[in-house]
C-alpha positions, 0 to 999 in steps of 0.5 A: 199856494205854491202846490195850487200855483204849480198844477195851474200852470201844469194845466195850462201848458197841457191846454196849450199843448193839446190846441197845437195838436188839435189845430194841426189836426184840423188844419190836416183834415181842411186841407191846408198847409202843415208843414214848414216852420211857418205854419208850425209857428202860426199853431203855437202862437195861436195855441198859445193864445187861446190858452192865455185867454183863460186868464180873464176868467170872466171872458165869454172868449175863456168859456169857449175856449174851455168848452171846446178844450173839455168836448174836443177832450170827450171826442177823442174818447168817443170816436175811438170805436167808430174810427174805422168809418170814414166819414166818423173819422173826417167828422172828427179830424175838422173839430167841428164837432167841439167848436159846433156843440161849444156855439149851441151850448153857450148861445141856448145859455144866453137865450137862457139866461134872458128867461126869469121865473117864480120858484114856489115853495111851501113850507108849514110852521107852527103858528108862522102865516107869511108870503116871502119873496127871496131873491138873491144873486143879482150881481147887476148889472150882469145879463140885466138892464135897469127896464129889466130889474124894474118888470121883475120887481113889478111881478114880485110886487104883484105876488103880494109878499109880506116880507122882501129879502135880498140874499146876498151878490147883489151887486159884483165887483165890477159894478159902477157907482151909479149902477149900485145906486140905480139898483137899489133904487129899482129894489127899493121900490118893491112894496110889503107888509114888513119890508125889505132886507138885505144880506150880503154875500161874499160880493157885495164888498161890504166888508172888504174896504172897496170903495163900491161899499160904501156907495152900498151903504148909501144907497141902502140908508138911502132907501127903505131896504134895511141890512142885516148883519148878524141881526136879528128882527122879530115880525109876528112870531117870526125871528128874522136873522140875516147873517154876515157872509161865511167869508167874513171873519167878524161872523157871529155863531147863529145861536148868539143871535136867535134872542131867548124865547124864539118861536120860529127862526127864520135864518137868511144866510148867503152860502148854503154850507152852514145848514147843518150847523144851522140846524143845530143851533136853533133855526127852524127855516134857512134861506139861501143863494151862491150856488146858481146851481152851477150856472155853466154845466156841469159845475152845479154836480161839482158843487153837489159834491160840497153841499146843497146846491139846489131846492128844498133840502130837510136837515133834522127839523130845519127846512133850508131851501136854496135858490139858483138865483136871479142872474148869475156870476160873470157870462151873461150865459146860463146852461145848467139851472134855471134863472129865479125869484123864490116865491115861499109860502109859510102856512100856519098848521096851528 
């Protein structure tokens, strides 16, 4: 912790550094007064700032100030070779360029994140006919209204699904009572054949002690959408797993819960990082959210770096199909992946 500790802060002074520089450049290339202990000041205090805004992480002012750190960092790069040209280089000096690029990005990412869509997938098994609706990372009320919600559950309901299931960060932190109760509520009107099911994620709080869990577990024994917990469910001949968070330290292995004679196991697991293990302890389909497939470019090829990020990935004979989910963390702002509901098709090759 103190290693992580000491190169935040080396980071944090290096930003708080380069917005000075960068301020007086641009002040510079507009023409106003640089000089004198009075302007000096004004820099660092707004430099210093900027810089402090960083940490409320789950700011939009925080993602424009890192936008424009990280483009105003790639400028310098680029305008290297062109920096002979005059107009390039005054172009350059205005910062124009980074704080511009930083607008376009994150209004295009709010339009963006406005816009839900079905994923479909299909995916063959040995005696398994099922429709499944999966739908994960909600963290509501973020990005979404109640009216909202309740058109995407009416488009999922109309899909027809045999089978509902809620993949974990439902719900976040920060969300209100009331707003807990009213969004299972509107979940919970999702009819199917064989119901609904919830698993958690590492922030639906259900094992964290928070007061929100258990307004969670009211709202859920109060509706028809039943929680697993490294608990197993058998509909036809398919085994429904739904497994504790990989943050929670009472998790179960997945081979202590597929019971004995399983024909087909579908394993319903909000992080994608234990596929391979997965795979190896018996499931045959794994269903998975958390990454967002990055949601604010370009996090989602940090995260290909950790794991699966996105789509249909085959580990030995096991299918694991990770959804970039329906909303997304903290901004109500997306600029890497697509916003969704998986619409999965098992087909009987029997």
């Amino acid at each position: 912790m103190p290693i992580f500790i000491l190169v935040a802060f080396t980071l944090v002074a290096l930003m708080g550094a380069y917005y000075y520089f960068f301020l007086r450049r641009m002040g510079e290339a507009w023409g106003w007064k640089n000089d004198g202990w009075k302007a000096r000041g004004l820099r660092i205090l707004i430099s210093l700032l900027l810089t402090l805004s960083i940490l409320r992480m789950r700011s939009v002012v925080c993602l424009f100030v890192l936008h424009v750190f990280f483009l105003a960092m790639v400028c310098d790069l680029l305008h290297l070779p062109f920096r002979r040209f005059r107009k390039v280089q005054k172009l350059y000096l205005s910062g124009l360029i980074p704080v511009g690029l930083t607008v376009v990005a994150l209004v295009f990412g709010y339009f963006h994140m406005q816009r839900v869509q079905p994923a479909y997938y299909t995916v063959e098994t040995p005696g398994v006919e099922l429709r499944v609706a999966f739908l994960s990372d909600l963290h509501y009320p973020n990005a979404m209204t109640a009216e909202r919600l309740q058109s995407i559950c009416d488009e999922i309901e109309a899909a027809q699904p045999d089978l509902f299931l809620l993949g974990g960060d439902i719900i976040d932190e920060g969300t209100e009572d009331e707003e807990i109760r009213a969004c299972i509520s509107i979940l919970d009107s999702i009819e199917s054949t064989y119901g609904s099911y919830f698993i958690c994620g590492n922030h639906d709080n259900l094992f964290r002690g928070l007061s929100s869990a258990s307004v969670l577990m009211e709202a859920l024994e109060n509706s028809h959408i039943r929680l697993l917990a490294d608990e197993a469910v058998q509909i036809e001949d398919l085994t429904l797993i739904g497994r504790k968070d990989l943050t929670d330290g009472s998790r179960k292995a997945l081979s202590n819960l597929i019971p004995q004679g399983a024909e087909y196991v579908l394993s319903v697991d909000h992080q994608p990082l234990d596929a391979e293990l997965a795979a190896e302890q018996g499931a045959d389909l794994m269903l998975s959210g958390h990454t967002h497939n990055g949601q604010i470019w370009p996090i989602g090829y940090i995260n290909a770096l950790l794991g699966p990020k996105y789509g249909h990935y085959r580990f030995g004979d096991m299918d694991l199909i990770v959804s970039s989910g329906i909303v997304g963390w903290a901004y109500p702002i997306r600029t890497q992946g697509q916003c969704e509901y998986v619409i999965l098709d098992l087909k009987n090759t029997k």
